[in-house]
C-alpha positions as CSV (number, residue, x, y, z in Angstrom):
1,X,38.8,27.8,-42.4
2,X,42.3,28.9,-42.9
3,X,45.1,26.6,-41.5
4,X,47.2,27.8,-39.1
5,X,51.0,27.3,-38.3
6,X,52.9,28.6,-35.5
7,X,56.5,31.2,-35.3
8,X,58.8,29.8,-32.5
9,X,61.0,32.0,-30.9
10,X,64.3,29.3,-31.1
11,X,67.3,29.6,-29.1
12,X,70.7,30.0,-31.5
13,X,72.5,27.4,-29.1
14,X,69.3,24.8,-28.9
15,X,69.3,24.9,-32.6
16,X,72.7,24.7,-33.7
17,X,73.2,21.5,-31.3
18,X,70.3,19.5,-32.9
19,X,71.9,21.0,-36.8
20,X,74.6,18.6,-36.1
21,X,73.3,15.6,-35.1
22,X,72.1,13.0,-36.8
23,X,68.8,11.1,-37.4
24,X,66.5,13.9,-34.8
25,X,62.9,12.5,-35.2
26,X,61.7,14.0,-32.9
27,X,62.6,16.8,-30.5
28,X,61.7,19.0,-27.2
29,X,61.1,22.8,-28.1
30,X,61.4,23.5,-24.1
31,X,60.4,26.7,-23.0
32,X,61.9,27.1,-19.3
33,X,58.5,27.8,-17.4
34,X,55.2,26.3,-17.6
35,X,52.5,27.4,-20.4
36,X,49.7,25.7,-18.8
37,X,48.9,24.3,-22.1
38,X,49.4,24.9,-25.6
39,X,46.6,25.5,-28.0
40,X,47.9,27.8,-30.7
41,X,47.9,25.3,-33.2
42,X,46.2,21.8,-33.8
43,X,48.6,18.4,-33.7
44,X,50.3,18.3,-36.9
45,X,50.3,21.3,-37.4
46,X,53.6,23.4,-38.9
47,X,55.8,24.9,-36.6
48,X,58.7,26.8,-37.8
49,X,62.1,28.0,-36.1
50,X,62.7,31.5,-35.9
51,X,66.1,32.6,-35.2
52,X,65.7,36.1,-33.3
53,X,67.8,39.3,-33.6
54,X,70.8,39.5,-35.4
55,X,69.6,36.9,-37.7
56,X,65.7,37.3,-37.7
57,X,65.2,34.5,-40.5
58,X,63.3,30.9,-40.0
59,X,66.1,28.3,-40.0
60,X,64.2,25.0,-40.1
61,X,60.9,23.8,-38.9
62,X,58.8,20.7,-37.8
63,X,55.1,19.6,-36.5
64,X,53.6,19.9,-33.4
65,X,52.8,17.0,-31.8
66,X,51.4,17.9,-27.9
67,X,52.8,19.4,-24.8
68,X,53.2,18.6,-21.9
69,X,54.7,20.1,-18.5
70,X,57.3,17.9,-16.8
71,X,60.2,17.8,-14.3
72,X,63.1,18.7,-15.9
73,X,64.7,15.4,-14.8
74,X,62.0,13.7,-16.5
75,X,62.1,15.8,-19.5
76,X,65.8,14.9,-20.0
77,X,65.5,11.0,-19.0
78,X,63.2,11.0,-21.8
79,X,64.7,12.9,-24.7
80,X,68.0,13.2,-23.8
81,X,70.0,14.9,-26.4
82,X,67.2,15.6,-28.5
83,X,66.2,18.6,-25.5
84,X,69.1,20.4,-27.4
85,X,71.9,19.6,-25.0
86,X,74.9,17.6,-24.9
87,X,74.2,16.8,-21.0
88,X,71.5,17.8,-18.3
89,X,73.7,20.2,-16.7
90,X,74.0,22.2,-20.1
91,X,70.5,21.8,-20.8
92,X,69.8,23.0,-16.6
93,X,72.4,25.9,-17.6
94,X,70.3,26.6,-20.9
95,X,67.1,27.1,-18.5
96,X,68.9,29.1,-16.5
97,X,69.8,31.8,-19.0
98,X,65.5,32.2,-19.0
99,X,64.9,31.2,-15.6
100,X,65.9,32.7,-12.4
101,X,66.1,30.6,-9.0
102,X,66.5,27.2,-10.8
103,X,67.6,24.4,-8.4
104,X,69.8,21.5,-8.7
105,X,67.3,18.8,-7.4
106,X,66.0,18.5,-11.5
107,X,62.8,18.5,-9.7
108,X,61.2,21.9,-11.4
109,X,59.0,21.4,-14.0
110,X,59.4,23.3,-17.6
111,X,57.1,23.3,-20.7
112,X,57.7,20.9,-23.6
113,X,56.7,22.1,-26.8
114,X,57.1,18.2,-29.0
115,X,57.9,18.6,-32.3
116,X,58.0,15.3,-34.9
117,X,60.3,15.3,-38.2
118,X,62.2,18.6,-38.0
119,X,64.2,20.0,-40.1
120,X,67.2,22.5,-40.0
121,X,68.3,24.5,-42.3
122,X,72.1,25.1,-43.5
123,X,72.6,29.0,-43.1
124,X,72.2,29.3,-47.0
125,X,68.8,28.5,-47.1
126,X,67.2,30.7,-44.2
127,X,63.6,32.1,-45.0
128,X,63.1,35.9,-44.5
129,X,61.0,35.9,-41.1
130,X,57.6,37.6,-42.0
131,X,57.8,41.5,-42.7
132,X,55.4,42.5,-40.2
133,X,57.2,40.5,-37.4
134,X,57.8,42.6,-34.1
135,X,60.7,41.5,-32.1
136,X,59.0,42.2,-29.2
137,X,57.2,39.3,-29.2
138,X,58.6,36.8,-26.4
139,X,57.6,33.4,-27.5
140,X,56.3,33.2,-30.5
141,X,53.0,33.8,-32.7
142,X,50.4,31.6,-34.8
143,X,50.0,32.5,-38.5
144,X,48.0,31.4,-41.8
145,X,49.8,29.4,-43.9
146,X,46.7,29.9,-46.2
147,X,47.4,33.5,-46.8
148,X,50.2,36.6,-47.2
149,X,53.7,36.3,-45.5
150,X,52.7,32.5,-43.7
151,X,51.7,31.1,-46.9
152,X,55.5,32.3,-48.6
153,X,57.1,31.0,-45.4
154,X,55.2,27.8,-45.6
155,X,55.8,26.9,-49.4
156,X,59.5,28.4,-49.1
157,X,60.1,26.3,-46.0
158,X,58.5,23.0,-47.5
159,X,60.7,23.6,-50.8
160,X,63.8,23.3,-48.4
161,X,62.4,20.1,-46.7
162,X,61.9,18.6,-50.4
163,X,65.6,20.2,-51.4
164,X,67.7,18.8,-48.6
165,X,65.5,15.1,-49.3
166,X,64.0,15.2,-45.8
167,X,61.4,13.3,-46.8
168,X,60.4,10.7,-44.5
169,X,57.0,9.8,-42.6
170,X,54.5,11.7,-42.1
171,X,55.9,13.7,-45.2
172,X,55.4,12.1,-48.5
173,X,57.4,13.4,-52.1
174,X,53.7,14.3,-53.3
175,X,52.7,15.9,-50.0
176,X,55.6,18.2,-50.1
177,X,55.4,19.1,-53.9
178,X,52.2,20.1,-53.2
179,X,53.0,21.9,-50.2
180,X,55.9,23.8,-52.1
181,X,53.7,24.7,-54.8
182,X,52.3,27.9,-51.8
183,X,48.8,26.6,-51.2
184,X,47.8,23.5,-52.6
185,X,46.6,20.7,-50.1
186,X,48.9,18.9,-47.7
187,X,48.2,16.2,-44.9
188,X,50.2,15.6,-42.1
189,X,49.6,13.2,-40.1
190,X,50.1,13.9,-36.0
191,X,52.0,10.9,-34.5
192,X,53.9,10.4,-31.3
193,X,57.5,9.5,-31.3
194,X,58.7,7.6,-28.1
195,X,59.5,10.5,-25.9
196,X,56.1,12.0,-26.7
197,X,54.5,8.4,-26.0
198,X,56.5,8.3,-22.9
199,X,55.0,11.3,-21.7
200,X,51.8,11.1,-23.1
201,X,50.9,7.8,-21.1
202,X,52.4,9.5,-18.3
203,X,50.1,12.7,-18.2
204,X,46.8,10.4,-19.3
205,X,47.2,8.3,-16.8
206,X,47.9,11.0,-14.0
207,X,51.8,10.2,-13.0
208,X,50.4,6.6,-11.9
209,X,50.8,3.1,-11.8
210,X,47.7,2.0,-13.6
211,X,48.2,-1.2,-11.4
212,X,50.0,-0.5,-7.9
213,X,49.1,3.5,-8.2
214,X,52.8,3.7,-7.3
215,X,53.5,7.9,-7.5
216,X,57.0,8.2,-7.9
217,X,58.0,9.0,-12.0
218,X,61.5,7.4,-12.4
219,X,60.1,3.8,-11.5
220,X,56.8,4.5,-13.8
221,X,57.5,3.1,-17.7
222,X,55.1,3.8,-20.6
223,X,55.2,0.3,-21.5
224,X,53.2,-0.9,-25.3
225,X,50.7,-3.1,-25.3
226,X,51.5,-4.2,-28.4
227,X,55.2,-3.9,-28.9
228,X,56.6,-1.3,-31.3
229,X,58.7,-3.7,-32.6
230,X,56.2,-6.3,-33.3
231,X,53.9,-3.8,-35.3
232,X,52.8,-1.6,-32.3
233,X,52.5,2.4,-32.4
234,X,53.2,4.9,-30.0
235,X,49.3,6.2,-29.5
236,X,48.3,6.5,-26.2
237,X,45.6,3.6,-26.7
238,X,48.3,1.0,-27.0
239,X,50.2,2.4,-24.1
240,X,49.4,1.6,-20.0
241,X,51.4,3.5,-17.4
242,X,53.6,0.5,-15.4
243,X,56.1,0.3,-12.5
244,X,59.2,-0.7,-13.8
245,X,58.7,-4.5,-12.3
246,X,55.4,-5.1,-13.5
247,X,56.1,-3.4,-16.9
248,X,58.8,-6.0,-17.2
249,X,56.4,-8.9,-16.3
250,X,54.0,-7.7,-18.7
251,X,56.4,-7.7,-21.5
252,X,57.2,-11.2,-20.5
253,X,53.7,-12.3,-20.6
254,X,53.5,-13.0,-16.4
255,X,50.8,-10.7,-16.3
256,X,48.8,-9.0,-18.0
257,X,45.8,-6.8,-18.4
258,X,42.4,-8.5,-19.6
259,X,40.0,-6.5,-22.5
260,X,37.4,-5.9,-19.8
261,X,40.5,-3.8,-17.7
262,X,41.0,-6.6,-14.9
263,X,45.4,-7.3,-13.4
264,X,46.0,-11.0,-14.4
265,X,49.1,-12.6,-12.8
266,X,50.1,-16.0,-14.7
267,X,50.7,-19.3,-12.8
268,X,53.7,-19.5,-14.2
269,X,55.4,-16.6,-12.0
270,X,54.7,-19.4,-8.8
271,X,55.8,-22.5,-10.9
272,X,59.0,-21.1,-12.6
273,X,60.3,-19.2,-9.4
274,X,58.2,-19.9,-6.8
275,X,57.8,-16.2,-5.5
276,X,55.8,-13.3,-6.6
277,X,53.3,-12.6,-4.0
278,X,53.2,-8.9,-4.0
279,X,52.0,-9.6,-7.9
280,X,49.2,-12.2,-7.2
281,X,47.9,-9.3,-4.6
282,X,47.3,-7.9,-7.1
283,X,45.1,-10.2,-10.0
284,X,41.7,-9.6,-10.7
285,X,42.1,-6.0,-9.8
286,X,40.5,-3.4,-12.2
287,X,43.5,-1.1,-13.7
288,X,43.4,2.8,-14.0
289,X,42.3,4.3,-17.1
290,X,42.8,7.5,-18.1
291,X,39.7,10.3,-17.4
292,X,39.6,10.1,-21.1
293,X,38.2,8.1,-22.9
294,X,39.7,8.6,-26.0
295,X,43.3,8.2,-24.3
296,X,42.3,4.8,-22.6
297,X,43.2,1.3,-23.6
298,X,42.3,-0.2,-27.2
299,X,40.7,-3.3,-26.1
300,X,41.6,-5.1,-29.1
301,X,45.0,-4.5,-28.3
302,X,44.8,-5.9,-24.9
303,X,43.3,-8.7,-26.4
304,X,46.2,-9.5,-28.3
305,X,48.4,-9.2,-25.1
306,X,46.2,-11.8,-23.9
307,X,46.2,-14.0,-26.6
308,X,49.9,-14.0,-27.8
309,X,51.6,-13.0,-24.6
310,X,50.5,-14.0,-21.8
311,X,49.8,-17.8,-20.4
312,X,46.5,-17.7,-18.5
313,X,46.3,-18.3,-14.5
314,X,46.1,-21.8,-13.7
């Protein structure tokens, strides 16, 4: 089966803003309506930055990591700068230039195309887009990497990455030697950065508070179970959607959530401040889980809440 990468239409302005800054690990390819979905191309798969007419060339690229379809509020609380704008009124001005009839609550929702370890290109190192590209198409298109004009845009685009030492995880010095060399195998692994965890646990868990079912996104937190910090990761499994409040008393280790998905409230929330009662409402109260099962809590990592974080209810 031939691998596939994707061609993204790029806006000039998006891309020269994220050129100059610093450290981008992760970004939002927004596209200003909704797709539905996206399913050109697997997670982790290559996606590279086409610049369209007068320059026509590939300027940079990065991996796909998932979409999602969020208010555009929410889309800028959780990548900020890394949307491609210096504020949210440039990036609402930015939609605007695609979108007719946008608003000023920040309530509309766009597409986000998320896109781990990219790369951009200095003007001197542009790849030719592919011969047979039409600049009629909108969007963008998938195409083999295995094969023809993908597999020279691929290899040319890797050697860049490897030539301007961009080479930090998921990409390896052998996997992009390899990669360069047009064909030979490559792995990249699909990861989350924090934006994409952030709205990940937010679309698993259906824009809810997996304890209170509170509704209303800029009090909801996708908190870790095990912090990031502490040897965490940003998958989904180590991730439960929280109001702001309880995500705070979980990190504390007031509450927590138990390996068989039951709300524990410590005693130590009564004994150390005497208050709390909306919280012990809540204990022994089976959490929300996401419809999937592969998106719902790792119960070893609850576990470890339990053991290491939280003090049990007395």
């Amino acid at each position: 089966m031939s691998r596939m990468g994707y061609i993204g239409n790029t806006d000039k302005t998006w891309f020269d803003f994220l050129h100059n800054l610093d450290n981008v690990e992760e970004v939002n390819f927004w596209q200003p309506g909704s797709l539905r979905n996206f399913r050109a191309v697997a997670s982790g798969s290559p996606f590279f930055l086409r610049l369209k007419a007068p320059h026509r060339a590939i300027a940079g690229m990065g991996f796909f990591s998932r979409y999602e379809q969020v208010p555009v509020g929410i889309a800028w609380d959780t990548f900020g700068q890394m949307n491609g704008a210096p504020t949210l009124s440039a990036m609402r001005t930015a939609i605007g230039q695609y979108r007719k009839g946008m608003t000023t609550t920040g309530a509309e929702e766009i597409g986000c195309i998320l896109l781990f370890h990219p790369v951009f290109f200095p003007e001197s190192m542009w790849v030719p887009q592919p011969d047979d590209w039409h600049d009629n198409v909108v969007s963008g298109a998938r195409i083999d990497i295995d094969t023809g004009e993908g597999k020279r845009i691929f290899g040319a685009c890797m050697q860049r990455v490897l030539e301007l030492g961009e080479l930090t995880t998921p990409l390896t010095q052998d996997s992009v030697v390899q990669a360069a060399k047009f064909g030979q195998p490559y792995e990249v692994t699909p990861r989350l950065g924090q934006g994409a965890f952030r709205l990940a646990v937010t679309s698993a868990y259906g824009r809810a508070c997996a304890v209170s079912g509170e509704h209303s996104l800029p009090v909801l937190d996708a908190a870790h179970i095990r912090p990031f910090a502490g040897e965490g990761d940003h998958r989904v499994q180590n991730g439960l959607l929280l109001r702001t409040d309880i995500h705070r008393l979980f990190d504390k280790g007031y509450v927590t959530v138990t390996p068989d998905l039951r709300f524990e409230v410590s005693s130590r929330l009564r004994e150390e401040y005497s208050n709390g009662k909306i919280y012990y409402d809540f204990h022994g109260k089976t959490v929300a889980v996401p419809e999937n099962p592969k998106e719902r809590p790792d119960k070893s990592l609850l576990l470890w809440h339990n053991e290491n974080c939280f003090e049990r209810f007395g």
